[in-house]
C-alpha positions as CSV (number, residue, x, y, z in Angstrom):
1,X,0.0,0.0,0.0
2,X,1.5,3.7,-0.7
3,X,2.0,5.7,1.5
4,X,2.7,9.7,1.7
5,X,6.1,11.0,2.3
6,X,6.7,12.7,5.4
7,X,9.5,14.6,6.5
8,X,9.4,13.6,10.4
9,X,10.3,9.9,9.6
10,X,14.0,10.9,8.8
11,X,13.8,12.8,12.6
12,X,17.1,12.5,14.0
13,X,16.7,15.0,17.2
14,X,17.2,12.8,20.3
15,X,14.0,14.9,22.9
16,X,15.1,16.5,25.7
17,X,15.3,13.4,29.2
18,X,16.4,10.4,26.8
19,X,20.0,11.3,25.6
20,X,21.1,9.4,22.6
21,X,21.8,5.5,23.4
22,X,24.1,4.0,20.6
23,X,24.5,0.1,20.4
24,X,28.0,-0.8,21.4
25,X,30.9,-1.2,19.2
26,X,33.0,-4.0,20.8
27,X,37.0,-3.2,21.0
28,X,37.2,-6.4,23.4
29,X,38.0,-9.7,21.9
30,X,35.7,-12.7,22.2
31,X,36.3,-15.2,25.2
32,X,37.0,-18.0,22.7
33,X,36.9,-21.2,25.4
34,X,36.9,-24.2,22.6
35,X,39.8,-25.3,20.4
36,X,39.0,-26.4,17.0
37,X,38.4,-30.0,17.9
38,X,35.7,-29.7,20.0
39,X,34.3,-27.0,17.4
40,X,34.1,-29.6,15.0
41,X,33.1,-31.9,16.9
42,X,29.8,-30.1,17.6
43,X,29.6,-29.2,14.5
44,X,29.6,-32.8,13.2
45,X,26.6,-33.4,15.8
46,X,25.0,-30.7,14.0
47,X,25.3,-32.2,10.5
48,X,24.3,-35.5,12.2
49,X,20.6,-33.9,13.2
50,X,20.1,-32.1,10.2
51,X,20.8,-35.6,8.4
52,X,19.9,-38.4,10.4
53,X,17.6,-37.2,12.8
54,X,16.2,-34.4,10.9
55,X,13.3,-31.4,12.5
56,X,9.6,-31.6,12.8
57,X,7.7,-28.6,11.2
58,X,4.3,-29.2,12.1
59,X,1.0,-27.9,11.4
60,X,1.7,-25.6,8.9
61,X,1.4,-27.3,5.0
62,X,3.2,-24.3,3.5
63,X,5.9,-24.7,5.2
64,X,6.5,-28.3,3.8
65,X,5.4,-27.6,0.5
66,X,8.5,-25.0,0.6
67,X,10.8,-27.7,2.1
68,X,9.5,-30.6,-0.7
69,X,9.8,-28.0,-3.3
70,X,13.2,-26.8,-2.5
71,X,14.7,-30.5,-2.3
72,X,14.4,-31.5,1.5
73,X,13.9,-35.5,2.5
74,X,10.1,-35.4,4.1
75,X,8.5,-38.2,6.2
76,X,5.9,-37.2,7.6
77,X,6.4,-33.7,9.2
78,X,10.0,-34.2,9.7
79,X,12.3,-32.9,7.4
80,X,15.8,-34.0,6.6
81,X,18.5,-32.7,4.2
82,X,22.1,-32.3,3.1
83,X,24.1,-30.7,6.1
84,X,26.3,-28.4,3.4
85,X,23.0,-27.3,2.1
86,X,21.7,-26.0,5.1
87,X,25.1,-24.5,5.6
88,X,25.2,-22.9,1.9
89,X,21.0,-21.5,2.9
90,X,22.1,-19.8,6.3
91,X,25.3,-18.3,4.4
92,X,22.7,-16.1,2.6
93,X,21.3,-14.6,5.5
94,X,23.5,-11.2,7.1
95,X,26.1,-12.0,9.2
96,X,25.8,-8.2,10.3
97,X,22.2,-5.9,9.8
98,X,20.8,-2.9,11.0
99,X,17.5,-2.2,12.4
100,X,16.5,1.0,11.0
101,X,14.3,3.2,14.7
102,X,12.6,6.2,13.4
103,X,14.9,8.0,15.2
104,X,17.7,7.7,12.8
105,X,20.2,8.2,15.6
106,X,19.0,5.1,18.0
107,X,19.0,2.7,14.4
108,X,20.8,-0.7,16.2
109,X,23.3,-2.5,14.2
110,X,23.2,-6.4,15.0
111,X,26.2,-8.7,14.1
112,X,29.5,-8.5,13.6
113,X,31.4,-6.8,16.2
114,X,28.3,-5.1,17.9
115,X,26.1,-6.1,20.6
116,X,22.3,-4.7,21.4
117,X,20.9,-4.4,24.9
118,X,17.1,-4.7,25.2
119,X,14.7,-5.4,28.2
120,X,12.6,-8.6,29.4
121,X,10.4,-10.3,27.5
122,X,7.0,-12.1,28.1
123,X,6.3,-11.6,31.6
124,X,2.9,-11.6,32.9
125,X,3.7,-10.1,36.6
126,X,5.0,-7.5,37.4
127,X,6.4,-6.3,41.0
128,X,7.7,-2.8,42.4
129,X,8.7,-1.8,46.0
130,X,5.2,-0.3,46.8
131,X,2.9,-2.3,44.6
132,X,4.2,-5.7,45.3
133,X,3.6,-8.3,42.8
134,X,0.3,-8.7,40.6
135,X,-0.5,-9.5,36.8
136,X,0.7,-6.9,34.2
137,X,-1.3,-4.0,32.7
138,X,-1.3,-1.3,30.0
139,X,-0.7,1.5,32.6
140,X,2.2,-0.8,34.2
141,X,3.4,-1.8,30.3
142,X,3.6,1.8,29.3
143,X,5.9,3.2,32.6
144,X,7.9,0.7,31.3
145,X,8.3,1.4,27.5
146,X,8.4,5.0,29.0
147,X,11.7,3.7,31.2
148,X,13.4,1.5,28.4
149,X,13.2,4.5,25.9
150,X,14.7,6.8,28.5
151,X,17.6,5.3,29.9
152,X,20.9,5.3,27.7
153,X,22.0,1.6,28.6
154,X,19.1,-0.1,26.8
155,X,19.7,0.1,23.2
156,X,16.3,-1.3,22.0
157,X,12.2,-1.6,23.2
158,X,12.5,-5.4,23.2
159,X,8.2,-6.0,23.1
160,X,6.4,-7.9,25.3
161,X,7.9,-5.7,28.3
162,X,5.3,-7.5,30.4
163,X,1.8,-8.7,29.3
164,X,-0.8,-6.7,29.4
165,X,-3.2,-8.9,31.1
166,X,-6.3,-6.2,31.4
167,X,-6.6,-6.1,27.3
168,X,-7.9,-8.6,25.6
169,X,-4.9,-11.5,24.3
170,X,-6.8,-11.3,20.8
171,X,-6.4,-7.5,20.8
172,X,-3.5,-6.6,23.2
173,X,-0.4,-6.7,20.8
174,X,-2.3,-3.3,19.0
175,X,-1.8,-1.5,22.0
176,X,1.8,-2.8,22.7
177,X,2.6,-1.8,18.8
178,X,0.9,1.8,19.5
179,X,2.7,2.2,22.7
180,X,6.5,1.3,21.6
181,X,6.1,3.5,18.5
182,X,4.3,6.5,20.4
183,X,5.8,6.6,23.6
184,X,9.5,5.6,22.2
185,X,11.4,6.3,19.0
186,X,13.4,3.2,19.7
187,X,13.5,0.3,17.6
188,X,11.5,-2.6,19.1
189,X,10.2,-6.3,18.2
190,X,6.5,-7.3,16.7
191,X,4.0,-9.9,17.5
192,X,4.5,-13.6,16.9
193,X,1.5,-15.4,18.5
194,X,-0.3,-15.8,15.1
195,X,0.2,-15.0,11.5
196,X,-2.3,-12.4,11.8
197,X,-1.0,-10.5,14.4
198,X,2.3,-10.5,13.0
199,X,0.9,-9.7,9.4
200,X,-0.5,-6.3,11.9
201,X,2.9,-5.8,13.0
202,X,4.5,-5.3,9.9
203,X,1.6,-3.2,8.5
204,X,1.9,-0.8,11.7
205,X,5.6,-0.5,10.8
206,X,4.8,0.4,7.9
207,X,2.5,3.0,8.9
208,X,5.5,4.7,10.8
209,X,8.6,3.9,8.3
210,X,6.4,4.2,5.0
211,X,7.0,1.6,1.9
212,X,10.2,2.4,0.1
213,X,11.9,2.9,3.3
214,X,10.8,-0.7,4.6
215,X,11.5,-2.3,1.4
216,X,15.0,-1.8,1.7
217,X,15.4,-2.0,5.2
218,X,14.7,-4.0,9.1
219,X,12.5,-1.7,10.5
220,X,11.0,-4.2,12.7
221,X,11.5,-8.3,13.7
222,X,9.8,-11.4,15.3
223,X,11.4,-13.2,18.1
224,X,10.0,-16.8,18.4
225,X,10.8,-19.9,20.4
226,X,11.4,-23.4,18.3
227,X,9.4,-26.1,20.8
228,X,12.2,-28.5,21.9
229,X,13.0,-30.4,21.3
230,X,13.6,-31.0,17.2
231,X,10.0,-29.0,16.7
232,X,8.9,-26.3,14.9
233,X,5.6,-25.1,14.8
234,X,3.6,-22.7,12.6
235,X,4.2,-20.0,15.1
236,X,7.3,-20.0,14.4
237,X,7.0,-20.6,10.3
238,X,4.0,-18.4,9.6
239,X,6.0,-15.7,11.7
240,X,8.9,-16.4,9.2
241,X,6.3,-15.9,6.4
242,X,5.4,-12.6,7.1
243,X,8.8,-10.8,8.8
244,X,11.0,-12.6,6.2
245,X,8.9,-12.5,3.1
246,X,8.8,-8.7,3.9
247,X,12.6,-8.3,4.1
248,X,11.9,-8.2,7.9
249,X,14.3,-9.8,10.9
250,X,13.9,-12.8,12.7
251,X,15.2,-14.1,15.6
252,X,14.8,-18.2,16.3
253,X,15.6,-18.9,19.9
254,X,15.6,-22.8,21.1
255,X,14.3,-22.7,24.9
256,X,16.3,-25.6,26.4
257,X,15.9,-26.6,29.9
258,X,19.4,-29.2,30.1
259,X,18.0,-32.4,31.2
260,X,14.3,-31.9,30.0
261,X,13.9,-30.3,26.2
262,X,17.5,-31.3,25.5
263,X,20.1,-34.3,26.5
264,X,21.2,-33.7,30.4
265,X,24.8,-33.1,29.0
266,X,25.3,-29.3,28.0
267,X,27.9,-30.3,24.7
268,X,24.3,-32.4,23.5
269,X,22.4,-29.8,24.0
270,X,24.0,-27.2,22.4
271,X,24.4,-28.9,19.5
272,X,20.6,-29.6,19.5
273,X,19.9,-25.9,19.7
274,X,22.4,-24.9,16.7
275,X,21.0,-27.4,14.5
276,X,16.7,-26.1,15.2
277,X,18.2,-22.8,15.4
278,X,20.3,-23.3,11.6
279,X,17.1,-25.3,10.2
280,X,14.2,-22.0,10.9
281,X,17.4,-20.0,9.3
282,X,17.7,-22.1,5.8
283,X,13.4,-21.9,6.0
284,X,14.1,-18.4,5.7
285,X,16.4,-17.9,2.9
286,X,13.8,-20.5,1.1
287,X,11.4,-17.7,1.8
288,X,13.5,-14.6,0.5
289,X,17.1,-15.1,0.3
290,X,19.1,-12.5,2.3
291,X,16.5,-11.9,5.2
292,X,18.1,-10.6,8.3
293,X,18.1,-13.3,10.7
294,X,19.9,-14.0,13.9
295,X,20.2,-17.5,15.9
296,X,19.1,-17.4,19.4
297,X,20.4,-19.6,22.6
298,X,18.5,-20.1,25.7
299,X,19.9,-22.6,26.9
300,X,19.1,-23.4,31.0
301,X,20.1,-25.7,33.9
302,X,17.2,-26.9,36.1
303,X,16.9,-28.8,39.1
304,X,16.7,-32.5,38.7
305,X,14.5,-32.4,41.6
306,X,11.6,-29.9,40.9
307,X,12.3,-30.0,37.6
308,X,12.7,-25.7,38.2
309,X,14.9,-23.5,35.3
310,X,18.4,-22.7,37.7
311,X,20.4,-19.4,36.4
312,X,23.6,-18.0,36.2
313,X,24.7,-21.9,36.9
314,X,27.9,-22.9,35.2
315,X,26.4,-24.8,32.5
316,X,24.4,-22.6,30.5
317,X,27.4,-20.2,31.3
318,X,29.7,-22.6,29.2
319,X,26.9,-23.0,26.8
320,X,27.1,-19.5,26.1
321,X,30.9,-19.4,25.2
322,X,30.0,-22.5,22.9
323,X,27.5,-21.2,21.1
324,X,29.3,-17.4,20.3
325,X,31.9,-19.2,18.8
326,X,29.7,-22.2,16.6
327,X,28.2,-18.7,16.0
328,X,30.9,-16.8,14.8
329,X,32.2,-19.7,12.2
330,X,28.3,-20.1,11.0
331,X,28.4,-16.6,9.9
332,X,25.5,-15.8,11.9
333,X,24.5,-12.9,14.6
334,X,24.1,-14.3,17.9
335,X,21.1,-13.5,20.3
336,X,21.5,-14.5,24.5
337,X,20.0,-14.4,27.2
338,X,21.3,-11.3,30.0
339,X,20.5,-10.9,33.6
340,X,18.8,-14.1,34.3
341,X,17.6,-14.8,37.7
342,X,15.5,-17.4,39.4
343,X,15.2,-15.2,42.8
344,X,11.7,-13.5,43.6
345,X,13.1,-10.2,44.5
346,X,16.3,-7.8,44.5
347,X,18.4,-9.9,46.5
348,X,21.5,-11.4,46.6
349,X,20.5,-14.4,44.5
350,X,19.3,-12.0,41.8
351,X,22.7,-9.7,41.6
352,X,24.8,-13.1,41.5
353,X,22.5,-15.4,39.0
354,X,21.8,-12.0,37.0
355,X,25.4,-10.7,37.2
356,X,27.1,-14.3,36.1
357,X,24.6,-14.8,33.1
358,X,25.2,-11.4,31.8
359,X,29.1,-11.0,31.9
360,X,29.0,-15.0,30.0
361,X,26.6,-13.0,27.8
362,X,29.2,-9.9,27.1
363,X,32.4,-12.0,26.7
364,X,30.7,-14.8,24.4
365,X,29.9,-12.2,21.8
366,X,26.0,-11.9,21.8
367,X,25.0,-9.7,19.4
368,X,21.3,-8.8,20.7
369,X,20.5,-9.5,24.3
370,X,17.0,-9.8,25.5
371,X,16.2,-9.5,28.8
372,X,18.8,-7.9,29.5
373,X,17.4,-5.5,32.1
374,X,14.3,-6.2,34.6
375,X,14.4,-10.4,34.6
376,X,12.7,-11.8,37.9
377,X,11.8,-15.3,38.9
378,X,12.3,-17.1,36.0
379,X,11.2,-14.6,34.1
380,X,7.7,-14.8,35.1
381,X,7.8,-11.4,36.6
382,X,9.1,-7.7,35.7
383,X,10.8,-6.2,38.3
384,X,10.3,-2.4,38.3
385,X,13.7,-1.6,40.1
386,X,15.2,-4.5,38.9
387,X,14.7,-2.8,35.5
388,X,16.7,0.0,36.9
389,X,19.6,-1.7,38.5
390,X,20.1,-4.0,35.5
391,X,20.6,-0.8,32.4
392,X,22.6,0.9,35.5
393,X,25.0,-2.3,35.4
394,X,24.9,-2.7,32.1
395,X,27.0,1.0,31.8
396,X,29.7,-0.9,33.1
397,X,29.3,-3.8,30.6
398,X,29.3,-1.4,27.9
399,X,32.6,0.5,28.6
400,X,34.5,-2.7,29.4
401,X,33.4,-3.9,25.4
402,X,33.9,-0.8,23.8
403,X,36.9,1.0,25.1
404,X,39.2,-1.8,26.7
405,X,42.2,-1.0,27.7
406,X,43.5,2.1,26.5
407,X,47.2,2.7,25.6
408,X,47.0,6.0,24.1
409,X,49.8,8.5,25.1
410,X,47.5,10.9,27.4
411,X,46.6,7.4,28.9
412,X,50.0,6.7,30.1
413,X,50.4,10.2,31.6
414,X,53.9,10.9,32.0
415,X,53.4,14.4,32.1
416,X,51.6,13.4,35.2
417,X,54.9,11.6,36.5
418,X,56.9,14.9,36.0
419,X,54.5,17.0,38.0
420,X,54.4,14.5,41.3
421,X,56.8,14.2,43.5
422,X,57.4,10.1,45.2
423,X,55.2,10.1,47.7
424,X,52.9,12.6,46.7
425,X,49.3,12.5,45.0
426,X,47.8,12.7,41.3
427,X,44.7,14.2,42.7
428,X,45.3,17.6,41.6
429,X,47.5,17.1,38.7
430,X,46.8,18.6,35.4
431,X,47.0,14.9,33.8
432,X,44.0,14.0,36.7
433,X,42.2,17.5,35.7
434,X,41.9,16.7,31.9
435,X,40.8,12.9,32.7
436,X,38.5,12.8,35.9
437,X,34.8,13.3,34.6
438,X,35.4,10.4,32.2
439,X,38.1,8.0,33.8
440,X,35.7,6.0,35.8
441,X,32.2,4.2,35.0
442,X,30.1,5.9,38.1
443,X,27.1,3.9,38.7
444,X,24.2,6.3,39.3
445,X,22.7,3.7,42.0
446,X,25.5,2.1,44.1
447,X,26.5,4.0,46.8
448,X,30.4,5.0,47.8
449,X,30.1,7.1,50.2
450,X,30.9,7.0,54.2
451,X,28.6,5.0,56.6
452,X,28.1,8.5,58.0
453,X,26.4,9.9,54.5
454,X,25.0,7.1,53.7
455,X,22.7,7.3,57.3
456,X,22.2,10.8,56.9
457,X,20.4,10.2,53.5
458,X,18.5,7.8,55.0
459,X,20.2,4.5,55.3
460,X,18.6,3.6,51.9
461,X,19.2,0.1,50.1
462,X,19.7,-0.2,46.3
463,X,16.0,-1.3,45.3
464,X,14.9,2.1,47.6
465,X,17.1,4.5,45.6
466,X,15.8,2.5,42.1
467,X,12.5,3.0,43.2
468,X,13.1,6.6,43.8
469,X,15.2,6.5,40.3
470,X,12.7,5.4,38.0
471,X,9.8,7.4,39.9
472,X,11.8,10.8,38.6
473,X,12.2,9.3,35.2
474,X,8.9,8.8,34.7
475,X,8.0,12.4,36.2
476,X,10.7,13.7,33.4
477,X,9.9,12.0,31.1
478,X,9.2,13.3,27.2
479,X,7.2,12.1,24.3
480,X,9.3,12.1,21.9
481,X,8.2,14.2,18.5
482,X,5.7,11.8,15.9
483,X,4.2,13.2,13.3
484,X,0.6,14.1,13.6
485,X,-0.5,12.3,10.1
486,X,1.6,9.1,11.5
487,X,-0.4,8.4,15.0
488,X,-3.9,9.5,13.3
489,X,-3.1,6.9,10.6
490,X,-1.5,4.8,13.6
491,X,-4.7,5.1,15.9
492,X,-7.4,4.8,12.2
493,X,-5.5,0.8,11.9
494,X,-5.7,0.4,15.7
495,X,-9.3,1.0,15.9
496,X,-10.4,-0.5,12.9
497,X,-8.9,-3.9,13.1
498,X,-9.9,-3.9,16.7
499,X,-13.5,-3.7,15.5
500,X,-13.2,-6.5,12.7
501,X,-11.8,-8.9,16.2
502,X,-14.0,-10.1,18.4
503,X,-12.6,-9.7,22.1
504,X,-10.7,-13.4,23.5
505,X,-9.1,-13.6,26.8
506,X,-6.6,-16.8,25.8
């Protein structure tokens, strides 16, 4: 459908309260823990599922009749096929993309050398200090867009921030679309539930971006699960039908619980996950050759006694490393998990699981990491300050990847050495002067100071000062500028395709 040019698409003024938030560059090399024959020793248990064992795609015909067509083995509704063919399909996707936010500025560039930060995804509580924990809602859903757009850690919307369980399932993911492009100029995710509701996603986008720009560009993806194990469902392939056939991203994450949805031994299990993860990417260069796509890993420990998801555990740890480098030599981005946490609250379980699965996260090379801020109790629950302490973290994350260690001359300061005497101090040197309100990462939250201050301001813990933090974002926060043509068209599709669907709760 055409659409009118207009001139505030191309907007590249950041609004006053949400400073501009580039994706990091990574100077840092990649924590490389396998030598090349274990690499190819995984990758020969790869090539051994995509020809022996082979993946179910199930209730979706199309999707077969594109495997039969193309040359795959089919029995049934699994498909088989030559493991160098695969190979040669996911060697025409990107190995490095860019998703295009209509603020030109916060555009996100995934693969290569870059990594992505953006927030939980999918869960139906919520919890803050004051409110406790109860089901998600639009009012709860937007603070939270609101949060993610404002704070200069978090590089993307992500979606499903947490489910908006007061609208209607059937009609919910309009409101999510209308909040991330309205309240936000970030780019940000689409539905996946059902082909229609993606098919709405890429139309909104469309609204926002217009045509030509979205011909030639990722304005938007889909981020879907495979259903381990070996299975993929038409979720997952009618999703791929619409994003990929549209030029669109998609990102294909197996969810593995070790020991459940996957062998209990972690080398097994990876494997398993490359080769679903590999399979959904050749099903998308059948569809349109040269779609953006990146390969996902989710990979989890659980308790053998309850069965529970464990985090930040030294399994899915290794499994990380693994899969950045089976990554890497598959020519593919890479999409992790960040600060994972089975712990109910802000505790010290939460910092330790969350801070473990995040830094695996960094040094394996992860191109676009979702929940990377807010993850509570197995990610059933969005954490309000949890949010907060996360993107304040991940500031430390991103100056560790980006700058390194730097040898310039001005870092080695030897005019510094001339001015201080042995014994002395650099504290008011010139070299110290020139350096000191950019030499050290200062986390806004943590707190430094002397017992003495720190009881004078009230003795306050870290989830009190986050509460306070994200209460004054929100109080400062900005719209940022949309065009008035855009929304009306924006709110016209909202409201007419919520009248041609009938309200359903599940």
């Amino acid at each position: 459908m055409a659409r009118r040019a207009r001139a505030s698409r191309d907007r590249n003024t950041a609004p006053a309260g949400a400073p501009a938030s580039p994706f990091i560059q990574r100077r840092l090399p990649f924590f490389d823990v396998l030598d090349e024959e274990k690499l190819v020793k995984l990758e020969a248990q790869v090539d051994w599922i995509f020809e022996d064992i082979g993946i179910a795609f199930r209730d979706d015909p199309e999707a077969l009749r594109i495997w039969r067509e193309a040359g795959a083995r089919i029995d049934g509704d699994i498909v088989r096929a030559d493991a160098q063919w695969i190979r040669a399909l996911c060697a025409k996707a990107p190995c490095e993309f860019t998703q295009l936010a209509r603020n030109r500025e916060r555009s996100v560039t995934i693969g290569g050398n870059n990594q992505v930060f953006a927030p939980i995804y999918g869960a139906p509580f919520v919890r803050d200090l004051k409110g406790g924990r109860r089901y998600g809602d639009m009012e709860s859903f937007e603070k939270l867009v609101k949060l993610t757009y404002m704070h200069p850690n978090l590089h993307h919307g992500g979606f499903v921030i947490c489910e908006p369980c007061d609208v209607p399932v059937s009609k919910r993911h309009f409101d999510m679309l209308f909040a991330h492009m309205t309240l936000s100029d970030k780019p940000h995710l689409g539905a996946i539930t059902e082909m229609s509701r993606a098919q709405d996603s890429v139309d909104m986008a469309e609204i926002v971006f217009g045509k030509e720009v979205m011909d030639n560009n990722c304005v938007i993806m889909g981020n879907v699960n495979t259903n381990s194990p070996l299975l993929v469902d038409k979720v997952v392939t009618e999703a791929v039908r619409t994003y990929s056939a549209r030029g669109q991203g998609m990102i294909v994450v197996p969810f593995i619980l070790t020991g459940a949805m996957g062998p209990v031994s972690t080398a097994a299990s990876v494997a398993q996950a490359m080769a679903e993860a590999m399979m959904v990417c050749a099903f998308t260069q059948l569809v349109r050759p040269g779609a953006p796509f990146v390969l996902g890993n989710f990979l989890s420990s659980m308790s053998l006694k309850s069965g529970a998801p464990t985090f930040g555990m030294p399994e899915p740890v290794v499994s990380n490393y693994a899969i950045g480098q089976l990554a890497r030599r598959a020519g593919l981005p890479l999409r992790c998990g960040g600060s994972l946490t089975a712990s109910k609250i802000e505790d010290a379980q939460a910092a330790y699981e969350s801070a473990d699965s995040m830094h695996s996260t960094m040094l394996a090379g992860a191109n676009f990491v979702l929940h990377s801020a807010g993850w509570m109790e197995g990610g059933l629950c969005t954490g309000f300050e949890k949010l907060i302490m996360d993107a304040d973290r991940l500031g430390s994350y991103q100056k560790v990847l980006s700058h390194g260690l730097d040898t310039s001359d001005e870092a080695f300061a030897r005019d510094a050495y001339a001015e201080v005497e042995p014994g002395g101090h650099f504290l008011g040197s010139a070299h110290t002067m020139r350096n000191y309100q950019t030499a050290f990462y200062e986390p806004k939250l943590s707190d430094s100071e002397n017992v003495e201050s720190w009881e004078e301001g009230g003795s306050k813990n870290m989830r009190q000062r986050a509460y306070e933090r994200w209460n004054q974002m929100l109080n400062e926060y900005q719209a940022p500028p949309l065009d008035d043509a855009v929304k009306e068209e924006l709110s016209g599709y909202v409201a007419r395709r919520k009248e041609e669907i009938p309200d359903a709760w599940y």
